[in-house]
VOBA-1610 file (N, C-alpha, C; in pm, whole numbers, padded with zeros to 5 digits, always signed):
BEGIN
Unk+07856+01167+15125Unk+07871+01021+15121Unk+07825+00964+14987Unk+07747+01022+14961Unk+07655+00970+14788Unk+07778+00999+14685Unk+07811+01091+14705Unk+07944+01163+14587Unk+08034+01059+14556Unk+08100+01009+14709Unk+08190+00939+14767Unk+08194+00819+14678Unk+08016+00739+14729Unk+07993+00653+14632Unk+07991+00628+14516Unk+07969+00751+14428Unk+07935+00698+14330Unk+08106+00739+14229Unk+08169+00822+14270Unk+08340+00814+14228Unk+08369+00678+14250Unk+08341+00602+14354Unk+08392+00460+14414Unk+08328+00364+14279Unk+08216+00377+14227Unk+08147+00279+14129Unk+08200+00340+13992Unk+08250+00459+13937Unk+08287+00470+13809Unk+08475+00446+13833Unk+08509+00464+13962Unk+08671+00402+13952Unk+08658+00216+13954Unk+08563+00183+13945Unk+08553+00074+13976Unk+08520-00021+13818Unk+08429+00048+13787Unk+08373+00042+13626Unk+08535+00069+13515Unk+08595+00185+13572Unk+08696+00211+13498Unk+08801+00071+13486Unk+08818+00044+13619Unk+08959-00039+13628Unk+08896-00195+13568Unk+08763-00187+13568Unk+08698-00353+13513Unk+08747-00326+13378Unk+08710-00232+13290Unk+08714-00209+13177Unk+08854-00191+13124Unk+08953-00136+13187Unk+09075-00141+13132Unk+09134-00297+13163Unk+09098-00372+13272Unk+09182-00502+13266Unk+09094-00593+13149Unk+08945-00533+13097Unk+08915-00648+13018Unk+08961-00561+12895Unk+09034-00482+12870Unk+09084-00402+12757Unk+09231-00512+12725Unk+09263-00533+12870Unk+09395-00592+12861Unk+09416-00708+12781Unk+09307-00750+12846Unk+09266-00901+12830Unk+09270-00933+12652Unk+09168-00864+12604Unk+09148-00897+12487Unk+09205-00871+12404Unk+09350-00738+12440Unk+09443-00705+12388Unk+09564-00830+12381Unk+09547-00965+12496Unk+09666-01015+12494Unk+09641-01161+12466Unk+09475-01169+12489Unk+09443-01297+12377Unk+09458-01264+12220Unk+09404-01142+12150Unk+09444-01118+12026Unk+09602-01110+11987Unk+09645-01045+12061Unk+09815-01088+12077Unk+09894-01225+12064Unk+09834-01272+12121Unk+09834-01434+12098Unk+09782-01517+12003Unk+09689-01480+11927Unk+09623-01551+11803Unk+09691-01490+11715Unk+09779-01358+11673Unk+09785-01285+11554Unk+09960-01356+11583Unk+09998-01405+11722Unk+10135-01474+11693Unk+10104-01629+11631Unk+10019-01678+11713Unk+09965-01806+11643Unk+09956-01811+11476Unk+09912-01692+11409Unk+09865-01699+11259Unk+09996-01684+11204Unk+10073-01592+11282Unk+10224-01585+11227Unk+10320-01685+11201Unk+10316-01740+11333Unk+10414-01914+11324Unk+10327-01963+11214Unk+10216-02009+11214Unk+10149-02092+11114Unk+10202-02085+10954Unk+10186-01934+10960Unk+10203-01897+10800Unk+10376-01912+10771Unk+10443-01911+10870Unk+10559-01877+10866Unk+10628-02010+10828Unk+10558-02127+10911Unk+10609-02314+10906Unk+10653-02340+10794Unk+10685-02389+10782Unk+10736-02519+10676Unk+10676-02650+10640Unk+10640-02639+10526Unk+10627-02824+10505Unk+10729-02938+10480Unk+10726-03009+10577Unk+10868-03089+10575Unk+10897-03152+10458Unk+10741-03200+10414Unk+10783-03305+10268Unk+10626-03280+10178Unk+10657-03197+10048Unk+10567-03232+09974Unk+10498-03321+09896Unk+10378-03359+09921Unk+10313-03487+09890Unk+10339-03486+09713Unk+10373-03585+09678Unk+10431-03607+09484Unk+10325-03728+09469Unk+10275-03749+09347Unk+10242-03876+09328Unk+10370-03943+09167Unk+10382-04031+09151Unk+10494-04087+09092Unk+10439-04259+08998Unk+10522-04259+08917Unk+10489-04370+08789Unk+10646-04425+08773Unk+10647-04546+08774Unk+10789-04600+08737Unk+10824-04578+08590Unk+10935-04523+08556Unk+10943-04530+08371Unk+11014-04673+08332Unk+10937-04714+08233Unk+10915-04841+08160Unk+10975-04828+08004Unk+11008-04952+07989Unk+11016-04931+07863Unk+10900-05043+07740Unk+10884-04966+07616Unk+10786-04952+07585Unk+10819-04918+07416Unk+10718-04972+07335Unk+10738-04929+07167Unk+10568-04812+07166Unk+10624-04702+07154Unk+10522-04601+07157Unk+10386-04657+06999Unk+10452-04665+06966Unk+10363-04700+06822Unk+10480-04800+06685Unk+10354-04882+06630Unk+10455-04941+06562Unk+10570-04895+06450Unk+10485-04818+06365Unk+10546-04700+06309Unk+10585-04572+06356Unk+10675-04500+06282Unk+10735-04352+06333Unk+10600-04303+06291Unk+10530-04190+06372Unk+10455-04095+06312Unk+10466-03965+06340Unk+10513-03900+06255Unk+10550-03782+06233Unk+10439-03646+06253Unk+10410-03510+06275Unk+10285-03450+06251Unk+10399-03310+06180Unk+10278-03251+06133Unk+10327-03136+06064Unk+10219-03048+05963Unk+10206-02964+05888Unk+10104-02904+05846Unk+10171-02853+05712Unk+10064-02886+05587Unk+10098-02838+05486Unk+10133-02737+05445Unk+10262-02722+05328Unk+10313-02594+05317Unk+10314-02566+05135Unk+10268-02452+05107Unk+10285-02474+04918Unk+10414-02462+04876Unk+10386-02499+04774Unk+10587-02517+04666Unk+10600-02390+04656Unk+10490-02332+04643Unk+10540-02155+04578Unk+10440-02064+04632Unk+10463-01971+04750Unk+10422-01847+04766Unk+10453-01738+04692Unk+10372-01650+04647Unk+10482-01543+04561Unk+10396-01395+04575Unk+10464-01302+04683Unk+10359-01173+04639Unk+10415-01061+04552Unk+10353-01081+04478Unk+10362-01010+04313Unk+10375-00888+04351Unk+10449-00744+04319Unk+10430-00625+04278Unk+10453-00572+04199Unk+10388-00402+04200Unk+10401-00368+04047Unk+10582-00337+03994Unk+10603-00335+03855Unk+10714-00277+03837Unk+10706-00110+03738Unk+10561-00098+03746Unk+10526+00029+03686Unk+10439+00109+03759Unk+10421+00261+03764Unk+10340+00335+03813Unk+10234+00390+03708Unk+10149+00434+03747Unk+09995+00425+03708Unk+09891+00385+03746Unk+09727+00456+03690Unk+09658+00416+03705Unk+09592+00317+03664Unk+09524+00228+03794Unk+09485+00103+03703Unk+09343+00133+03622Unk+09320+00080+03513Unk+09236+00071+03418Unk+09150-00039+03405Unk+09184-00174+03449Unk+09085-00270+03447Unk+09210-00404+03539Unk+09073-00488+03614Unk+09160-00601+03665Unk+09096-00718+03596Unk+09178-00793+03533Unk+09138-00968+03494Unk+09062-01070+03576Unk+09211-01043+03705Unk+09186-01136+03796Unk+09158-01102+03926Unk+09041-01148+04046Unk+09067-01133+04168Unk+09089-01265+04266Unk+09098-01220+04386Unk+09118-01342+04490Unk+09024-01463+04462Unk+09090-01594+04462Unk+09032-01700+04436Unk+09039-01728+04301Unk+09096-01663+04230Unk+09066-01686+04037Unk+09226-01801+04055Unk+09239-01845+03962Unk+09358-01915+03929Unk+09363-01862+03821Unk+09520-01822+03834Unk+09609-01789+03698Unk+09681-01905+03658Unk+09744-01890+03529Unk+09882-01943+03465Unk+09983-01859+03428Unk+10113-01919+03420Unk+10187-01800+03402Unk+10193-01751+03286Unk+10184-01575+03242Unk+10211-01493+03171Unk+10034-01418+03160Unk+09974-01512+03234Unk+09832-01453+03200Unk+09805-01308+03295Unk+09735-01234+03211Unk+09726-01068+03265Unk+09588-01121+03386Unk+09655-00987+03489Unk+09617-01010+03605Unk+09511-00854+03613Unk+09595-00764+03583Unk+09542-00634+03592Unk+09605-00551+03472Unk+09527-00412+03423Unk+09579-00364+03337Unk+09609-00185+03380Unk+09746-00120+03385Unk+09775+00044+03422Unk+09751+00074+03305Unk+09735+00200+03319Unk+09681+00313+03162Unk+09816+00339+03122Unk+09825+00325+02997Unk+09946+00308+02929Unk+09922+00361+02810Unk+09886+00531+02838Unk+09858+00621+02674Unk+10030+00697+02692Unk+10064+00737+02783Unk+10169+00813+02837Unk+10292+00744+02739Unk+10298+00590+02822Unk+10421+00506+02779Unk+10367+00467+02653Unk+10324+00437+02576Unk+10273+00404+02415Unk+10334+00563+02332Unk+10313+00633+02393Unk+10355+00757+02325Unk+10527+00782+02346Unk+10592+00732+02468Unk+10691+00728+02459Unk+10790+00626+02393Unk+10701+00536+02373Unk+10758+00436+02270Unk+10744+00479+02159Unk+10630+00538+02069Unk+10676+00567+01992Unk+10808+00667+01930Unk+10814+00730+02019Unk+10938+00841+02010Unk+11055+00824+01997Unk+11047+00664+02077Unk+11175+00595+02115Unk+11201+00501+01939Unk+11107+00439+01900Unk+11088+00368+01777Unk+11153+00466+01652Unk+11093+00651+01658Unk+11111+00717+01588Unk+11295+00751+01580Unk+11345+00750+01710Unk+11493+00805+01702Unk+11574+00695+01683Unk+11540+00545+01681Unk+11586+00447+01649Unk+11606+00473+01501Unk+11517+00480+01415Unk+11448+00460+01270Unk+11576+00585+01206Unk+11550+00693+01266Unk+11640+00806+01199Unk+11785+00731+01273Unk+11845+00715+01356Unk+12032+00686+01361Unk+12007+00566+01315Unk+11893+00523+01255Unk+11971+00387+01157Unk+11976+00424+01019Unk+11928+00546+00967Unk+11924+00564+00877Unk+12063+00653+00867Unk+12053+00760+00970Unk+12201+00830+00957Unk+12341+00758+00975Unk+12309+00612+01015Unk+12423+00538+01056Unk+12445+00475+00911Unk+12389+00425+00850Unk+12357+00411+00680Unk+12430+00462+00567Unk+12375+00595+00610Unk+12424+00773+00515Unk+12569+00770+00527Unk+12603+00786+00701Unk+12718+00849+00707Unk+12830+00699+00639Unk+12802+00558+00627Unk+12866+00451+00633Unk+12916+00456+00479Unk+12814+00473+00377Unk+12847+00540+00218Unk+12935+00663+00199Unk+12901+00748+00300Unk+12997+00850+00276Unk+13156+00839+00325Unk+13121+00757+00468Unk+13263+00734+00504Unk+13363+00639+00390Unk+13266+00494+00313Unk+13354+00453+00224Unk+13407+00559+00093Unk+13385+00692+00117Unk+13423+00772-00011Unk+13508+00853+00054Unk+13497+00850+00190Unk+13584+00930+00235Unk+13542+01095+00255Unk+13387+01080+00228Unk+13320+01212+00271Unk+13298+01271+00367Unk+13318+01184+00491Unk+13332+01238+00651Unk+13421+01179+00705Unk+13451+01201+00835Unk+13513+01215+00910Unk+13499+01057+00966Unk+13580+00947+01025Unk+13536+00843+01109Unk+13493+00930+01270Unk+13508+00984+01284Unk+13486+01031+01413Unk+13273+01069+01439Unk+13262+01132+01261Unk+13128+01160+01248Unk+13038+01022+01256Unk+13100+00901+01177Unk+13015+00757+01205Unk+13055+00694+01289Unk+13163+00682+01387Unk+13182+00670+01523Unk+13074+00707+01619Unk+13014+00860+01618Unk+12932+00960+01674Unk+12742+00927+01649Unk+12750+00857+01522Unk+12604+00807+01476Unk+12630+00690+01546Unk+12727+00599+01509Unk+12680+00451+01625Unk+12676+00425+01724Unk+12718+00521+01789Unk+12673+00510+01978Unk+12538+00627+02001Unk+12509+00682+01898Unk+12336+00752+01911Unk+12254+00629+01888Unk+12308+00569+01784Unk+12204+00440+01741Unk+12193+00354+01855Unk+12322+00318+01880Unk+12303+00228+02046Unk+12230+00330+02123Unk+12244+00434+02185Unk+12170+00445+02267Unk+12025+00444+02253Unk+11948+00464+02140Unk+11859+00466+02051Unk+11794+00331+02059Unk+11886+00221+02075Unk+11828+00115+02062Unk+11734+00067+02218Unk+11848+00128+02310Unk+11856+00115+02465Unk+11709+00177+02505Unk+11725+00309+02457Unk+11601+00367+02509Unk+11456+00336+02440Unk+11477+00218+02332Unk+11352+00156+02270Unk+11326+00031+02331Unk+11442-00035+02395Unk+11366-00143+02476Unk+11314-00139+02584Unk+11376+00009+02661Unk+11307+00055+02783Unk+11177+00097+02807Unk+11169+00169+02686Unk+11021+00191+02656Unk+10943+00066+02660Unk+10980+00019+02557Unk+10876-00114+02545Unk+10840-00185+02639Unk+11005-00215+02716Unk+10949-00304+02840Unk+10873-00230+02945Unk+10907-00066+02994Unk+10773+00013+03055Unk+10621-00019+02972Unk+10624-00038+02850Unk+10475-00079+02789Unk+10474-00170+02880Unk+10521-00320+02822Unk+10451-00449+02869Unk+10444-00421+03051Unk+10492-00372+03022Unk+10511-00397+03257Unk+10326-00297+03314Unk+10264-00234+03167Unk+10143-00187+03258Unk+10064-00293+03206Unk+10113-00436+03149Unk+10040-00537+03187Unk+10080-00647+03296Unk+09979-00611+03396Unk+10076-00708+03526Unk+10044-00857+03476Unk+10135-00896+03463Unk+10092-01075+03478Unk+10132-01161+03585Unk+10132-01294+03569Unk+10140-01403+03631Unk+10228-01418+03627Unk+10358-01421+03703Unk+10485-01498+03695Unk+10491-01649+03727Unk+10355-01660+03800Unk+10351-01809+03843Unk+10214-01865+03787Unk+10185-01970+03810Unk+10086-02075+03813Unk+10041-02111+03957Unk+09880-02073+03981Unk+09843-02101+04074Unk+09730-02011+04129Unk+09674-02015+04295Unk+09557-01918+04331Unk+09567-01778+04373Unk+09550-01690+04340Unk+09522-01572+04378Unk+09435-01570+04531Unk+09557-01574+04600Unk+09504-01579+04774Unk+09442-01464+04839Unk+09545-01361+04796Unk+09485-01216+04845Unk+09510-01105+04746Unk+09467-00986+04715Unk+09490-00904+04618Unk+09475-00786+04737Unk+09494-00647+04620Unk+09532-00572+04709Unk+09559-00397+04631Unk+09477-00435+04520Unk+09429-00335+04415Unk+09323-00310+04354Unk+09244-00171+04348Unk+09134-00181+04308Unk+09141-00116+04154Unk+09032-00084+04066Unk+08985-00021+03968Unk+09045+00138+03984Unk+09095+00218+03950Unk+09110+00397+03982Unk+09228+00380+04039Unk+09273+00289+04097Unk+09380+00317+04249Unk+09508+00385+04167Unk+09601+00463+04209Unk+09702+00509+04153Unk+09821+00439+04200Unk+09892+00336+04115Unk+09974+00194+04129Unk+10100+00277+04130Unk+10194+00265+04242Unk+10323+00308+04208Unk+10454+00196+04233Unk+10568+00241+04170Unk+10669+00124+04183Unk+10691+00035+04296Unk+10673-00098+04302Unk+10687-00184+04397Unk+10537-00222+04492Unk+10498-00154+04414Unk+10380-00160+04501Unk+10279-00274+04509Unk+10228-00330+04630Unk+10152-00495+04641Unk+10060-00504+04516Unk+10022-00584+04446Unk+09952-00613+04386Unk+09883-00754+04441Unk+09904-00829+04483Unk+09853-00976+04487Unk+09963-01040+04560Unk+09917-01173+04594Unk+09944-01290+04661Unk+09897-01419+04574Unk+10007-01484+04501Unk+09951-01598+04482Unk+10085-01744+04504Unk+09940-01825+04543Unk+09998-01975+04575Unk+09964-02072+04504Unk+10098-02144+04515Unk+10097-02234+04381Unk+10065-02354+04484Unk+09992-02445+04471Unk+09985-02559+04524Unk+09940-02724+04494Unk+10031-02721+04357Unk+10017-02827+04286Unk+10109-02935+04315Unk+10202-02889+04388Unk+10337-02983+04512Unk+10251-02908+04623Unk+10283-02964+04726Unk+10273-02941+04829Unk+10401-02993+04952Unk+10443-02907+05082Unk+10528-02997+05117Unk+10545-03002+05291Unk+10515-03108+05309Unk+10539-03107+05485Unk+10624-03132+05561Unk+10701-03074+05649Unk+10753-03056+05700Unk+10780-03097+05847Unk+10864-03216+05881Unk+10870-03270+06005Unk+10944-03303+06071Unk+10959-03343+06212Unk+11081-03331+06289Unk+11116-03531+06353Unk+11224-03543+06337Unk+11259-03660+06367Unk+11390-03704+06430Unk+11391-03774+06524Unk+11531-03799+06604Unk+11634-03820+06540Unk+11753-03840+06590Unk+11888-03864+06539Unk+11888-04012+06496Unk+11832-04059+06550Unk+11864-04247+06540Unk+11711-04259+06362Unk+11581-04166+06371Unk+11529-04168+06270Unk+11542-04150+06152Unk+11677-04019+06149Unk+11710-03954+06068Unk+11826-04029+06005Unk+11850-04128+06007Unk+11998-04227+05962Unk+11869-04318+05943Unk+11793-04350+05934Unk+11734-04490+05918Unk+11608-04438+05768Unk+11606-04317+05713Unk+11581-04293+05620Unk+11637-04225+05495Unk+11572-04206+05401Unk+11672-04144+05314Unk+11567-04086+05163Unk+11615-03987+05117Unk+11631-03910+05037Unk+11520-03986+04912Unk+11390-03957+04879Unk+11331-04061+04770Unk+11253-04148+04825Unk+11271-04178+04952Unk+11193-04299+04984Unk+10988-04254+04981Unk+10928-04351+04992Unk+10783-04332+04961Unk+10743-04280+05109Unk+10663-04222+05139Unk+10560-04195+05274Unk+10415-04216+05276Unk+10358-04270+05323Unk+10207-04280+05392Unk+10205-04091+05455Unk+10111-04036+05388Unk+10030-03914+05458Unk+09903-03911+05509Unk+09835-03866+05658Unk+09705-03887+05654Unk+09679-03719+05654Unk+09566-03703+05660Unk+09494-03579+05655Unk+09366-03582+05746Unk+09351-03506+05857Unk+09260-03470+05934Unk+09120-03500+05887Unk+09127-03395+05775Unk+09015-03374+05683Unk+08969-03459+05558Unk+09029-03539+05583Unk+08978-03653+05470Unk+09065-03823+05564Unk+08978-03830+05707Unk+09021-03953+05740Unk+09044-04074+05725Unk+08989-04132+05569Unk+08968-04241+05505Unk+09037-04232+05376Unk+09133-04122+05340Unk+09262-04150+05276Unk+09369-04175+05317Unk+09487-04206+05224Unk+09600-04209+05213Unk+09673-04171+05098Unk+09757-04056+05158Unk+09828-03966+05018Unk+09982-04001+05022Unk+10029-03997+04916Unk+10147-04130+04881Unk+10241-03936+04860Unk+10333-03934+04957Unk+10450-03834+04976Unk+10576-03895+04924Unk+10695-03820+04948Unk+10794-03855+04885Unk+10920-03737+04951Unk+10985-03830+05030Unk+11101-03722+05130Unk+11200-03690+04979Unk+11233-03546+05012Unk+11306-03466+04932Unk+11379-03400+05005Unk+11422-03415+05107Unk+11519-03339+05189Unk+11513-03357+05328Unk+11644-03370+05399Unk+11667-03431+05545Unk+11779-03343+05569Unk+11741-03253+05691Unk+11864-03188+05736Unk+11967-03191+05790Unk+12071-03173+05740Unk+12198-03200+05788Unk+12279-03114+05894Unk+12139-03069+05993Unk+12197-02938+06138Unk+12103-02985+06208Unk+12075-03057+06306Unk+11961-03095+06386Unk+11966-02937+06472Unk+11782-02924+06532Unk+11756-02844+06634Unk+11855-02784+06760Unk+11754-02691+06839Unk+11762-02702+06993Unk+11747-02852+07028Unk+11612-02871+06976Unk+11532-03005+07064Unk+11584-03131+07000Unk+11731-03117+06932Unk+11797-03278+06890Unk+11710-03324+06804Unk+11591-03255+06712Unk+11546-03281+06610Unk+11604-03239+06455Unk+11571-03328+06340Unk+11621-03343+06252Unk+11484-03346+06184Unk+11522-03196+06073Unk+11340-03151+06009Unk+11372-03235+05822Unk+11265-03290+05828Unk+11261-03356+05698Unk+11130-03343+05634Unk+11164-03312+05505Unk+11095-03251+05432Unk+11053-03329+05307Unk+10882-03337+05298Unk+10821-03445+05238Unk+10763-03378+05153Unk+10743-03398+04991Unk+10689-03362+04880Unk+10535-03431+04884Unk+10418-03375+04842Unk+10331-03433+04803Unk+10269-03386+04677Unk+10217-03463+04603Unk+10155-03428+04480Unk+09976-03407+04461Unk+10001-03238+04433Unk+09823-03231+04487Unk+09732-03290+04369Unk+09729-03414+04359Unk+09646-03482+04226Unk+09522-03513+04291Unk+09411-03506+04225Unk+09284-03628+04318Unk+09204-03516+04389Unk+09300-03476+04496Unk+09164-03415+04615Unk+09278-03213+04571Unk+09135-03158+04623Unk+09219-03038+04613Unk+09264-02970+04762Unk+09382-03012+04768Unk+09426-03018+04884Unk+09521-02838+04924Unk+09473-02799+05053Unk+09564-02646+05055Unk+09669-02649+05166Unk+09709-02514+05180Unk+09833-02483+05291Unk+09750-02494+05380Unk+09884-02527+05461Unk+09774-02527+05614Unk+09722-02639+05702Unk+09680-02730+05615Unk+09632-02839+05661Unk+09700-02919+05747Unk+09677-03029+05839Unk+09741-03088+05934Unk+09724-03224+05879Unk+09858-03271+05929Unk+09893-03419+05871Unk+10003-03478+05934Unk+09956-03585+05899Unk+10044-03671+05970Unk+10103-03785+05840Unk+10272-03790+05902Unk+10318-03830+05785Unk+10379-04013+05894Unk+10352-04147+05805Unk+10429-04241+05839Unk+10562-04288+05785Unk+10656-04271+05836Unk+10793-04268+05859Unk+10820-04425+05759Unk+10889-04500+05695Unk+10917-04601+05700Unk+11021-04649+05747Unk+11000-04582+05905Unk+11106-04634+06024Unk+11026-04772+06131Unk+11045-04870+06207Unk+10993-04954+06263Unk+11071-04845+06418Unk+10934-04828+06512Unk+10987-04770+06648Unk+11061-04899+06693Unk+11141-04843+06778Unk+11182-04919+06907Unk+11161-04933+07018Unk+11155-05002+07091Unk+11161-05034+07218Unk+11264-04920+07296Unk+11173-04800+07378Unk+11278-04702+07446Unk+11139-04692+07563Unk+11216-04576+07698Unk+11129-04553+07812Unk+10984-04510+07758Unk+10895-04503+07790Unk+10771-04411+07758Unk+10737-04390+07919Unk+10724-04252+07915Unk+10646-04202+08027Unk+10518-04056+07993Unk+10406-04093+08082Unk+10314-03932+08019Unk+10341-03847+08008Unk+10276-03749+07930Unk+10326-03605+07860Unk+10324-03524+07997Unk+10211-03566+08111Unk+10137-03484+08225Unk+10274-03482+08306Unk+10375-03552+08284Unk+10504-03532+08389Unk+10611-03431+08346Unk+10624-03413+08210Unk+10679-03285+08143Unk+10634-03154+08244Unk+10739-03065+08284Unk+10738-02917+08281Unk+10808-02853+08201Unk+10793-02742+08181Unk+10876-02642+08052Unk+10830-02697+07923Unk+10895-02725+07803Unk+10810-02714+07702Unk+10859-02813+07632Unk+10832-02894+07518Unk+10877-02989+07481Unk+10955-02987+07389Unk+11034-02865+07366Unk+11164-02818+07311Unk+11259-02821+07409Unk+11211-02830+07532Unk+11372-02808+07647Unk+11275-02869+07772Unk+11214-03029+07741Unk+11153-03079+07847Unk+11235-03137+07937Unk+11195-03171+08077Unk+11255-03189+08208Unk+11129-03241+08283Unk+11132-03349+08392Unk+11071-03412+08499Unk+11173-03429+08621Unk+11079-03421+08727Unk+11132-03463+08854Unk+11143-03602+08858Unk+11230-03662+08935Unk+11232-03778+08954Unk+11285-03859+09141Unk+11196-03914+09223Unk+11226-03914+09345Unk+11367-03990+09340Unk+11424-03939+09369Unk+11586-04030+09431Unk+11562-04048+09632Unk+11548-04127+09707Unk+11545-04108+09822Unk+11405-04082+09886Unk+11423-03922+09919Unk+11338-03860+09984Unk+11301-03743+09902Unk+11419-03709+09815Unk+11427-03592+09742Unk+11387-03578+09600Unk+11347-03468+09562Unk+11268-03439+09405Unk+11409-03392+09336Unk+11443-03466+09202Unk+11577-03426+09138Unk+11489-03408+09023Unk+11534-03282+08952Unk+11547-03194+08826Unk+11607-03243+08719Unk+11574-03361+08595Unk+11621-03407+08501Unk+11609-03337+08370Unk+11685-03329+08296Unk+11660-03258+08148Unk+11643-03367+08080Unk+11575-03402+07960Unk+11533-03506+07878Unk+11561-03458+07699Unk+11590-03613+07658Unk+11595-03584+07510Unk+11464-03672+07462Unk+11332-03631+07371Unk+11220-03655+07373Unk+11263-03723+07247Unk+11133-03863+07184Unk+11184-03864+07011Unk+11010-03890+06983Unk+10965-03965+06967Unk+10785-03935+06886Unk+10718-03934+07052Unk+10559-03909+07020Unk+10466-03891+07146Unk+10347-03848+07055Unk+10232-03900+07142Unk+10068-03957+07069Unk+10038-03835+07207Unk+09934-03837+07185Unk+09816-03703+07310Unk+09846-03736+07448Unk+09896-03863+07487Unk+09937-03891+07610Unk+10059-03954+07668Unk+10145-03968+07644Unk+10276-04021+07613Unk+10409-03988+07530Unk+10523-03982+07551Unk+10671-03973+07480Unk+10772-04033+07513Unk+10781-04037+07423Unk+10921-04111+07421Unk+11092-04064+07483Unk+11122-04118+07551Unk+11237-04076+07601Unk+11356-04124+07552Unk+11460-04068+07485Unk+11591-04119+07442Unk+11703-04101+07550Unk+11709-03983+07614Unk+11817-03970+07709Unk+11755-03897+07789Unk+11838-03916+07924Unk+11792-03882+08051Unk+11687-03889+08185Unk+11665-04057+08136Unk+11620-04148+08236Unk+11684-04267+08224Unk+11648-04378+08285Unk+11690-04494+08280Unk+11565-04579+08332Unk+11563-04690+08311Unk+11441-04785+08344Unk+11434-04816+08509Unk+11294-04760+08545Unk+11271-04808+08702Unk+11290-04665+08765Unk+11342-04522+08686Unk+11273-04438+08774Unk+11207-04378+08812Unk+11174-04332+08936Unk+11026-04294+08989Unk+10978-04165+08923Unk+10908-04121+08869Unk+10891-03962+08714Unk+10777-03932+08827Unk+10782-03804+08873Unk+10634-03739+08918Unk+10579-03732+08826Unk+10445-03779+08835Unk+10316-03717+08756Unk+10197-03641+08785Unk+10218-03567+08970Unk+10172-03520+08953Unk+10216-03436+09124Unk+10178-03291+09116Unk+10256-03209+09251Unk+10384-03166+09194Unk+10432-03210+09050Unk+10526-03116+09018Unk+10566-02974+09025Unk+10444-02980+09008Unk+10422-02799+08977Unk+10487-02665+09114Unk+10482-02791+09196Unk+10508-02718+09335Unk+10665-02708+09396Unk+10691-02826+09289Unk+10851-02886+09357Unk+10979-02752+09268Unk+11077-02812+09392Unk+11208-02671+09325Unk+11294-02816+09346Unk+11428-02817+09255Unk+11541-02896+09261Unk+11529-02935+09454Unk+11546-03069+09461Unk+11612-03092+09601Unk+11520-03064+09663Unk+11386-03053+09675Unk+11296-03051+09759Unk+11281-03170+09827Unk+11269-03187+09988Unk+11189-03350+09993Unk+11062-03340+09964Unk+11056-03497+09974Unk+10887-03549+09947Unk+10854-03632+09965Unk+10693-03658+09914Unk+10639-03758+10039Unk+10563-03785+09886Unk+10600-03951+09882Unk+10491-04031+09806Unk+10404-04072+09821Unk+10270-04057+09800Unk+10139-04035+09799Unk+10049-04182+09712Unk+10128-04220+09652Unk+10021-04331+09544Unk+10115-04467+09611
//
């Protein structure tokens, strides 16, 4: 009877334990469908917040940005091989042109010039000889025919020489700074080989981008206002020298401003801002923060309805928070400024501000 019992209490223990096996097997069953629908839903309408586009004169003047560029980069190499023997100049020196920069050992070529000097000296002398004899009729024309193309060549191979002399003096072809070099004392210099970097930066010229409607409203000569980052309490007096006649991708038109580095010593590189002597107009302005993609091929959403529509835009000036819009809005529509990031063409949505 004890046996009896106690089979009766572990079949009993068993069958508790498998229905609460069940159990918790079919509440978890039920939460892991619950997490599924959840994740699976849809949001009917993504929350956008939105700004009406206005119209607006971004600034009174055009202002242009762009960064200084020199009149003349130039990296020098050698046109002779050899070792170098002494340098003049290094990085940071300013040259002028023709002034020696570095000097190759030039006992080799001095000796071949002279050789060259020597066979010159004799077919001018045999060209001479044979020219008396030919008026007597003592040789042949074929023999002083034969001396004046030795003499020419004679002459050929004396300027070659020479100019191998001067060429193991490297010089300056330009006027200006020695930016980077790139030869030492011993080094063994062969044809073409880097010698230096130098920039001329006594023009200077910047380079900037301006709309279609900007680019007809200036011209060729006219004066410019330049500012400079680095010296905020000037004004450097530019001078447009060129306006391109192929606008961009981005419907820009790059114009190109001369400046004269007098006064301050001004380098490449620098950032500036050039004033246009264009008067802005009155066009949409909406924030930069509503732009996606890049401001070469910018685009904003814009609510029509319920729905987020995908606009492409033609941009023309813009300050750190704002641009200008030429095409592809119109006044009064709604521009997300913000939840873009989330939206695809034709999404609905839900306005929030």
């Amino acid at each position: 009877m004890k046996i009896r019992k106690s089979r009766l209490i572990i079949i009993a223990i068993v069958v508790v334990a498998i229905v609460f096996v069940a159990f918790k097997l079919a509440v978890n069953k039920q939460k892991f469908q619950e997490e599924v629908a959840f994740s699976q839903r849809t949001i009917d309408k993504i929350p956008v917040a939105v700004e009406v586009a206005s119209k607006n004169v971004l600034s009174e003047n055009v202002v242009a940005t762009g960064t200084l560029e020199a009149s003349d980069v130039l990296n020098l190499v050698s046109e002779t091989q050899g070792k170098i023997i002494a340098i003049y100049k290094e990085k940071g020196d300013r040259v002028s042109v023709g002034e020696v920069i570095a000097k190759v050992d030039d006992e080799v070529i001095s000796a071949n010039v002279l050789t060259a000097e020597a066979n010159y000296t004799q077919f001018e002398k045999d060209v001479e000889r044979l020219t008396r004899l030919a008026e007597q009729n003592a040789v042949t024309k074929r023999d002083l025919e034969q001396a004046n193309i030795g003499l020419k060549k004679a002459k050929a191979d004396l300027i070659n020489a020479r100019k191998a002399l001067s060429n193991t003096s490297i010089k300056a072809p330009i006027s200006g700074y020695i930016n980077n070099d790139f030869i030492t004392v011993g080094q063994l210099l062969g044809g073409g080989s880097p010698v230096c970097e130098i920039v001329n930066n006594s023009q200077l010229k910047l380079n900037v981008k301006v709309s279609e409607r900007e680019a007809y409203k200036i011209k060729i000569g006219q004066n410019v206002a330049v500012r400079l980052s680095v010296f905020p309490d000037k004004k450097f007096s530019g001078r447009i020298t060129s306006i391109a006649e192929k606008a961009d991708a981005a419907m820009k038109f790059n114009v190109e401003i001369t400046i004269s580095n007098n006064g301050a010593h001004l380098r490449s590189g620098l950032y500036a801002e050039a004033e246009l002597p264009v008067k802005n107009e009155e066009n949409i302005i909406i924030k930069k923060v509503s732009i996606i993609g890049s401001m070469e091929n910018p685009q904003v959403f814009v609510v029509e309805g319920e729905k987020a529509i995908r606009k492409t835009l033609i941009i023309g000036q813009s300050n750190n928070k704002e641009v200008e819009v030429l095409s592809g809005l119109t006044e009064g529509d709604k521009v997300v400024v913000s939840g873009q990031l989330n939206l695809k063409d034709g999404d609905n949505v839900k306005v929030i501000n």
